[in-house]
C-alpha positions as CSV (number, residue, x, y, z in Angstrom):
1,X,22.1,2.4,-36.1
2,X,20.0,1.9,-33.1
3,X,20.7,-1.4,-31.4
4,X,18.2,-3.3,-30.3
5,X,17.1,-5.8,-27.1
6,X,13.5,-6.8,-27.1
7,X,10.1,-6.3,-24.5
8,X,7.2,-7.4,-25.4
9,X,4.1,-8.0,-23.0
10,X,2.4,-5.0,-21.6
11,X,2.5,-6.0,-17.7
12,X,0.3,-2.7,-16.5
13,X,-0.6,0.7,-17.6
14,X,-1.6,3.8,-15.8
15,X,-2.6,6.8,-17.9
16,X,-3.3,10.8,-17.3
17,X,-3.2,14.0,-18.9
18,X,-0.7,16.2,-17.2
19,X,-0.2,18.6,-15.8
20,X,-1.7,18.1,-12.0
21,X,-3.0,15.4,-12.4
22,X,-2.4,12.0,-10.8
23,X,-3.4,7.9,-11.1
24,X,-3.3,5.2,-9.2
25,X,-3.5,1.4,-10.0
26,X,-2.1,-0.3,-7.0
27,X,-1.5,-3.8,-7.0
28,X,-4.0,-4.1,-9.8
29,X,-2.9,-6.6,-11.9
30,X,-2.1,-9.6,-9.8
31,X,0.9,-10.9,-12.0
32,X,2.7,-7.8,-11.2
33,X,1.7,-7.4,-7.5
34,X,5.0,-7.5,-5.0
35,X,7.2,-6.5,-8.6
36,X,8.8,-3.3,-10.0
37,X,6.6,-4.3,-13.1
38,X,3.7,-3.3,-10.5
39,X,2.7,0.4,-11.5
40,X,1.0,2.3,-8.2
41,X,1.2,5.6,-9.0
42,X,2.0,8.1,-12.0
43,X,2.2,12.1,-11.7
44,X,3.6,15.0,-14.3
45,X,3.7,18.5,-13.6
46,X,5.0,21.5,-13.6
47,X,7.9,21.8,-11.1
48,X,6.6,25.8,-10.3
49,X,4.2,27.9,-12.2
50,X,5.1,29.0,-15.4
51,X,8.6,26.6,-15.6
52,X,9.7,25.3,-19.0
53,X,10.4,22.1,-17.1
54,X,8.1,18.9,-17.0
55,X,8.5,16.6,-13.8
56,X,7.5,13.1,-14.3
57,X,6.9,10.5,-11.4
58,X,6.6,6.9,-11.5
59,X,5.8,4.7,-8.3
60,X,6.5,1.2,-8.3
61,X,5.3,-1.8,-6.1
62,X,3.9,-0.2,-3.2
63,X,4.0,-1.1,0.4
64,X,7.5,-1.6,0.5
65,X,7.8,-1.7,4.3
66,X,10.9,0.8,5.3
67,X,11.8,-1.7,8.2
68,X,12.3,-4.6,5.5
69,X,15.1,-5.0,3.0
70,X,14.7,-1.9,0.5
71,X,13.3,-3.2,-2.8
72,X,15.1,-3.5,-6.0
73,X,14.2,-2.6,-9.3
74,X,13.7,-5.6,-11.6
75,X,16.5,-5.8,-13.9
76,X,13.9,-7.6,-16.6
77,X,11.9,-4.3,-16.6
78,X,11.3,-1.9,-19.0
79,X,9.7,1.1,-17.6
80,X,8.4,3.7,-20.6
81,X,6.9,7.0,-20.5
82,X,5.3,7.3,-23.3
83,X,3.9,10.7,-24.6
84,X,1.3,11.6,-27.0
85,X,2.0,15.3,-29.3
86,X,-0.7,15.4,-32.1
87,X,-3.7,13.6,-30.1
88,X,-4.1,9.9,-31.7
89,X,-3.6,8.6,-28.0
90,X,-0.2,6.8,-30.2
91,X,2.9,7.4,-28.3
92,X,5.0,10.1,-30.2
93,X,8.0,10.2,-28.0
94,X,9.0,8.0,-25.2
95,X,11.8,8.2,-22.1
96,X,13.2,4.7,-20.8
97,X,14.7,3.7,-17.9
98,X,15.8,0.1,-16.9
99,X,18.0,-0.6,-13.6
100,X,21.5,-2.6,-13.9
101,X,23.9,-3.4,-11.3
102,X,22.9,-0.5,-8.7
103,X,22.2,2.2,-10.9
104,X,19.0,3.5,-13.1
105,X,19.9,3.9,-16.7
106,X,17.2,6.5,-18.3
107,X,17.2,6.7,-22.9
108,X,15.2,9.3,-25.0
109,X,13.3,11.0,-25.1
110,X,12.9,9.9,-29.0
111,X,10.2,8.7,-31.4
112,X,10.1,4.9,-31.1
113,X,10.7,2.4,-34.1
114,X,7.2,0.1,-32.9
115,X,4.5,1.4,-30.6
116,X,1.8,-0.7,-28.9
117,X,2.3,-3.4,-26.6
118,X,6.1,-4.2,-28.1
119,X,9.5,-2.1,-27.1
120,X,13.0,-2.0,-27.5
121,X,15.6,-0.3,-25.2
122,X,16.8,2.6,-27.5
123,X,20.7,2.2,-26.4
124,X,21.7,5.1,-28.3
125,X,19.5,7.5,-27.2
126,X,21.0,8.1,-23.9
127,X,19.4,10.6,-21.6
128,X,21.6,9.8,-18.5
129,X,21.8,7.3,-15.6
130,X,21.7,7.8,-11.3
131,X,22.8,5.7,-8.4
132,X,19.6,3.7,-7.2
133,X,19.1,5.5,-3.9
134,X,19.1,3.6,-0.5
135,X,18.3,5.5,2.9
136,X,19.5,8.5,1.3
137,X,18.3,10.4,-1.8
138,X,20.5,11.0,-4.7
139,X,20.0,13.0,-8.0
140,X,22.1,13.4,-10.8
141,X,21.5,16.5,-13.0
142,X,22.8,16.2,-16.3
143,X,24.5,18.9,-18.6
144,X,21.0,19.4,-20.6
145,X,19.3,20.1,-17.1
146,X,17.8,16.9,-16.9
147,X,17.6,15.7,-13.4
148,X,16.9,11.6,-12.0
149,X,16.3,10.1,-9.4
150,X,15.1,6.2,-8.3
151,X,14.9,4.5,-5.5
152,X,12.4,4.3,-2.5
153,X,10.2,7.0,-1.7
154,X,7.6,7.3,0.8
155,X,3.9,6.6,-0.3
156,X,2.0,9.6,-1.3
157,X,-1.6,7.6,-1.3
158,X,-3.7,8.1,1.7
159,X,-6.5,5.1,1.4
160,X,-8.2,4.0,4.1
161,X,-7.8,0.2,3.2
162,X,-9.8,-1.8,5.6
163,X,-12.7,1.0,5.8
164,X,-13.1,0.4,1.8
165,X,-13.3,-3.9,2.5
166,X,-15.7,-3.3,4.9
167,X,-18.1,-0.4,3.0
168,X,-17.6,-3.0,-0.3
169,X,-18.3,-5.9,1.6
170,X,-21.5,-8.3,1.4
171,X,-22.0,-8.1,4.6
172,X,-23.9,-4.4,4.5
173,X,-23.4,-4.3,8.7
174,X,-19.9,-4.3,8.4
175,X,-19.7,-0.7,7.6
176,X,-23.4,0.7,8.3
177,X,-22.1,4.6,8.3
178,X,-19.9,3.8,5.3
179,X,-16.7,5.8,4.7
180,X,-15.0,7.4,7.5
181,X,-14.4,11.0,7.9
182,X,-10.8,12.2,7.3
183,X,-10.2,12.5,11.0
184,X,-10.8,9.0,11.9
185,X,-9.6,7.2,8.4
186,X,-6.8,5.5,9.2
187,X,-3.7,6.2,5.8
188,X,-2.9,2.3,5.5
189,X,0.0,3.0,3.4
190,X,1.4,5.6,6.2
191,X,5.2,4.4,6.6
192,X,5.3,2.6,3.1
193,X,7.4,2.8,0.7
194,X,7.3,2.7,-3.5
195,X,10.2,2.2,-5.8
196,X,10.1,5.5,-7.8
197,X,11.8,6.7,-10.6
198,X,11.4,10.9,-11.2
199,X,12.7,12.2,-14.0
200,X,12.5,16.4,-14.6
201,X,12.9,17.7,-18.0
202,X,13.4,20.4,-20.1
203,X,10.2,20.7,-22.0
204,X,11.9,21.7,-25.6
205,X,13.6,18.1,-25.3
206,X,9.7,16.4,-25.6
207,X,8.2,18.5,-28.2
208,X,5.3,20.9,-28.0
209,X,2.4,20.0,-26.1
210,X,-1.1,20.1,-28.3
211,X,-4.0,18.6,-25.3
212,X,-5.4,20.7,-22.8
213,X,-6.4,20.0,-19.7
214,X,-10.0,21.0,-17.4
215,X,-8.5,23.9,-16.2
216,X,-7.9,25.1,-19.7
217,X,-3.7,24.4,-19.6
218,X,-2.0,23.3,-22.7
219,X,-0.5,20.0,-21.3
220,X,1.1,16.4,-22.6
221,X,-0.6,13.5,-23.0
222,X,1.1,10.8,-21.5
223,X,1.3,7.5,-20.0
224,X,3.5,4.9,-18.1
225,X,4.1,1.3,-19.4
226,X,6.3,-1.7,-18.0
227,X,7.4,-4.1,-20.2
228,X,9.1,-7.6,-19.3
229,X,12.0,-8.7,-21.4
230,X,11.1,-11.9,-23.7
């Protein structure tokens, strides 16, 4: 019997259709902003071309500053990938992962009891758990080939942050020659961090994929939730 500890409470969502593809939704929901609940960034892939493997990537509350404290992954978070196999845009299958005392605990993949808004951490399902990394990275492979990995990472999104106030600004003078070109743009985020949690998995462990993308590749559908415990 599965046991049960309730999230309820969407916090933020980012969505795609892997494979190669990417979204980012930093600090777009203010209640999240400067939180692990806070969802920047979301990739899944294909580790090489051709691999049986599926590579999932979540980024959490970005601009961590590296000289700062490292950030900590919010113990009161449920973070859930949640993947779609016959097309209803209705989760199918979902991976967990939740941090306690130091280390990421990761459950699933499975096919959830409620879908929606409301979770529960599936305790039974266990997928494996990794030392939250500090300075240094650290992965645990486990004996079904699954390999994890949290901790901080550096920022992968180049935005030129101040350029885009100024060209969106009411003040039209601001920026007369609008956006920059990639030579001058300054990467605002250069030297941040995210909180990440990456996850690689065997393929046959999520089920068969049934979307396909622009480029005409069989991929999952699949998105990345975070949850606060009520």
């Amino acid at each position: 019997m599965r046991k049960k500890m309730k999230y309820v409470m969407g916090l933020s969502a980012a969505a795609i259709a892997a494979v190669i593809l990417v979204a980012a939704d930093h600090i777009d929901a203010p209640s999240t902003a400067g939180t692990t609940a806070d969802i920047a960034d979301f990739y899944a892939f294909e580790p090489s071309e051709g691999s049986d493997n599926t590579v999932f990537v979540v980024d959490l509350q970005s601009d961590v500053l590296p000289e700062l404290a490292y950030g900590t992954f919010d113990e009161d978070v449920l973070v859930e990938i949640n993947i779609d196999l016959d097309g209803d845009l209705v989760e199918d299958r979902v991976i967990q992962a939740i941090a306690k005392e130091g280390r990421m605990y990761f459950f699933g993949p499975v096919t959830p009891l409620q879908t929606g808004l409301n979770s529960e951490v599936y305790v039974d399902e266990v997928l494996g758990d990794v030392e939250i990394s500090g300075a240094s990275a650290i992965v645990e492979t486990t004996s079904d080939g699954v390999s994890l990995f949290a901790g901080p990472r550096q920022d992968p999104f180049f935005f030129d942050f101040f350029q885009f106030n100024a060209v969106i600004s009411p003040e039209l003078e601001s920026a007369p020659g609008g956006f920059l070109p990639p030579e001058e743009a300054a990467d605002t985020f250069d030297g941040a961090n995210t909180m990440s949690i990456i996850i690689e998995i065997p393929n046959s462990m999520l089920g068969t994929p049934t979307a396909t993308n622009a480029l005409g590749l069989t991929v999952y559908k699949t998105w990345v939730t975070t949850n606060k415990k009520q």
